[in-house]
C-alpha positions as MATLAB code, in Angstrom:
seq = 'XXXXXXXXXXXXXXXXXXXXXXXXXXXXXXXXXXXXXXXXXXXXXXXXXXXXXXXXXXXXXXXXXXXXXXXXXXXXXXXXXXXXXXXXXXXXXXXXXXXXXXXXXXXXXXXXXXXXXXXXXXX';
ca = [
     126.671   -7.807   66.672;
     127.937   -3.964   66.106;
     124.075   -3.298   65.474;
     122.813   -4.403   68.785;
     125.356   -3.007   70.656;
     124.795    0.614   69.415;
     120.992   -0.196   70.179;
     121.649   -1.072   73.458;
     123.713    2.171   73.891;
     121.480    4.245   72.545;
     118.627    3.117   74.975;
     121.356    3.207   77.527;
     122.261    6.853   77.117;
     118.482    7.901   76.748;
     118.131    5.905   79.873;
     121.010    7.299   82.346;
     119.808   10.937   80.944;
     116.186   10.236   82.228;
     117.724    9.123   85.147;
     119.583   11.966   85.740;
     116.493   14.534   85.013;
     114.799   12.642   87.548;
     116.963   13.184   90.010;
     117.173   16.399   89.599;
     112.998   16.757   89.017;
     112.636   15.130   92.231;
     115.590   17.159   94.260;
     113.581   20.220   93.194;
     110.447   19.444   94.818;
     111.476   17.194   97.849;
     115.152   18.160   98.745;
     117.499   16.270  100.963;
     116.245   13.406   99.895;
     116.925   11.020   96.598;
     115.967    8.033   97.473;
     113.105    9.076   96.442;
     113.901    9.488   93.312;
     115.331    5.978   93.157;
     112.258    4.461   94.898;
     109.963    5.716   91.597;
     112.344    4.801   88.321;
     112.902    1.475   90.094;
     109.172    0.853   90.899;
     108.487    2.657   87.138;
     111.077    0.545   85.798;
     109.173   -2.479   86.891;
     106.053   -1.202   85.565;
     107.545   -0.594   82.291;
     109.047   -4.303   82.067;
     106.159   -5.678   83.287;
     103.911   -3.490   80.351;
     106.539   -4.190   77.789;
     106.664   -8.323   78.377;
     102.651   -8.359   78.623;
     102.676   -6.602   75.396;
     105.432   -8.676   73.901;
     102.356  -11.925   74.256;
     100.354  -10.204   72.102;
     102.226   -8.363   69.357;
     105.445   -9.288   67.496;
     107.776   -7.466   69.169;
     111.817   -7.960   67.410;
     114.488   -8.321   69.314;
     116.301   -5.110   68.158;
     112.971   -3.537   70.550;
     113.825   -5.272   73.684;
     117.450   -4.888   73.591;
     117.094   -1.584   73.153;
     114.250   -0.907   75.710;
     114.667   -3.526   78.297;
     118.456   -4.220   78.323;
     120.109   -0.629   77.548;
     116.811    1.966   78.751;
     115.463    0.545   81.670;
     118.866   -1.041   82.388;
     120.455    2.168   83.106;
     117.211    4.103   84.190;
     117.090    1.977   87.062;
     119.585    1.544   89.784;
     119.999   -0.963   91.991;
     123.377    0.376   92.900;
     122.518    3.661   94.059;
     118.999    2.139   96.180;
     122.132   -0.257   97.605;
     124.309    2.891   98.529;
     121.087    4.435  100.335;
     119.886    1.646  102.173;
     123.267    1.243  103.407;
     123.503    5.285  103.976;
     120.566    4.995  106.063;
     121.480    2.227  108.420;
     124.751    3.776  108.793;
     122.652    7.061  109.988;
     120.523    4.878  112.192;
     117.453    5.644  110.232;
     116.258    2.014  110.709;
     112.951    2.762  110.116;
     113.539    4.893  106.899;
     116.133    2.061  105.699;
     113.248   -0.383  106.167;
     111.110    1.042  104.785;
     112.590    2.334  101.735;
     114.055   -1.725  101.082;
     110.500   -3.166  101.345;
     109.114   -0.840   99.148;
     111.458   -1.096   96.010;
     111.347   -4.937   96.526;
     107.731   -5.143   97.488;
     106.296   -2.729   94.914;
     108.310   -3.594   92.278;
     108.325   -7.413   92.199;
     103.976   -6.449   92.846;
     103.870   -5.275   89.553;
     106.228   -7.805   87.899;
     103.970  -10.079   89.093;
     100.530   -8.612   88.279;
     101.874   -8.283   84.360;
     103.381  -11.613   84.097;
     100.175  -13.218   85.488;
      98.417  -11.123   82.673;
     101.041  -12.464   80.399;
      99.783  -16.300   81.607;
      96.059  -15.434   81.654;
];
């Protein structure tokens, strides 16, 4: 029990720290505005899940792996929280469009790829 939570922190800490360097990779070359930011390590996020459960068919992959990867790295490398707080940011700055926008692609992007691996997965 001990072992799997220090696995899933582990992959947790490496995860918020990517986060973060994203943020700050992505304030340098288009400032003002982090959603963007969010908008890529949640659609990269899904990616990665996707790639890691189509791999997971194929190869034996323990469960020490995906606790570490799926629950504590991509679960604090992406954040649904902070895409909530900007949607929400943008409606309140009537930025309808934007807010829009931004909510259909994280949902539409991301549940595109979920879906391409898992039919993979099925295939």
């Amino acid at each position: 029990m001990f072992s799997s939570i220090l696995i899933i922190a582990i992959g947790g800490a490496l995860g918020a720290v990517s986060r973060h360097c994203s943020s700050i990779f992505f304030e340098s070359y288009v400032p003002g505005k982090p959603f963007i930011s969010t908008l890529v390590v949640n659609v990269t996020g899904s990616i990665l899940i996707g790639g890691f459960y189509l791999l997971a068919d194929y190869y034996d992959i323990k469960d020490t792996v995906k606790l570490f990867f799926v629950v504590g790295f991509l679960g604090s490398l992406t954040t649904f929280s902070t895409f909530s707080f900007d949607f929400v940011n943008m409606i309140n700055q009537r930025t309808y469009f934007l807010a829009a926008s931004y909510l259909l692609l994280n949902l539409g992007i991301s549940c595109i790829f979920i879906f391409i691996f898992l039919k993979y997965i099925r295939a």
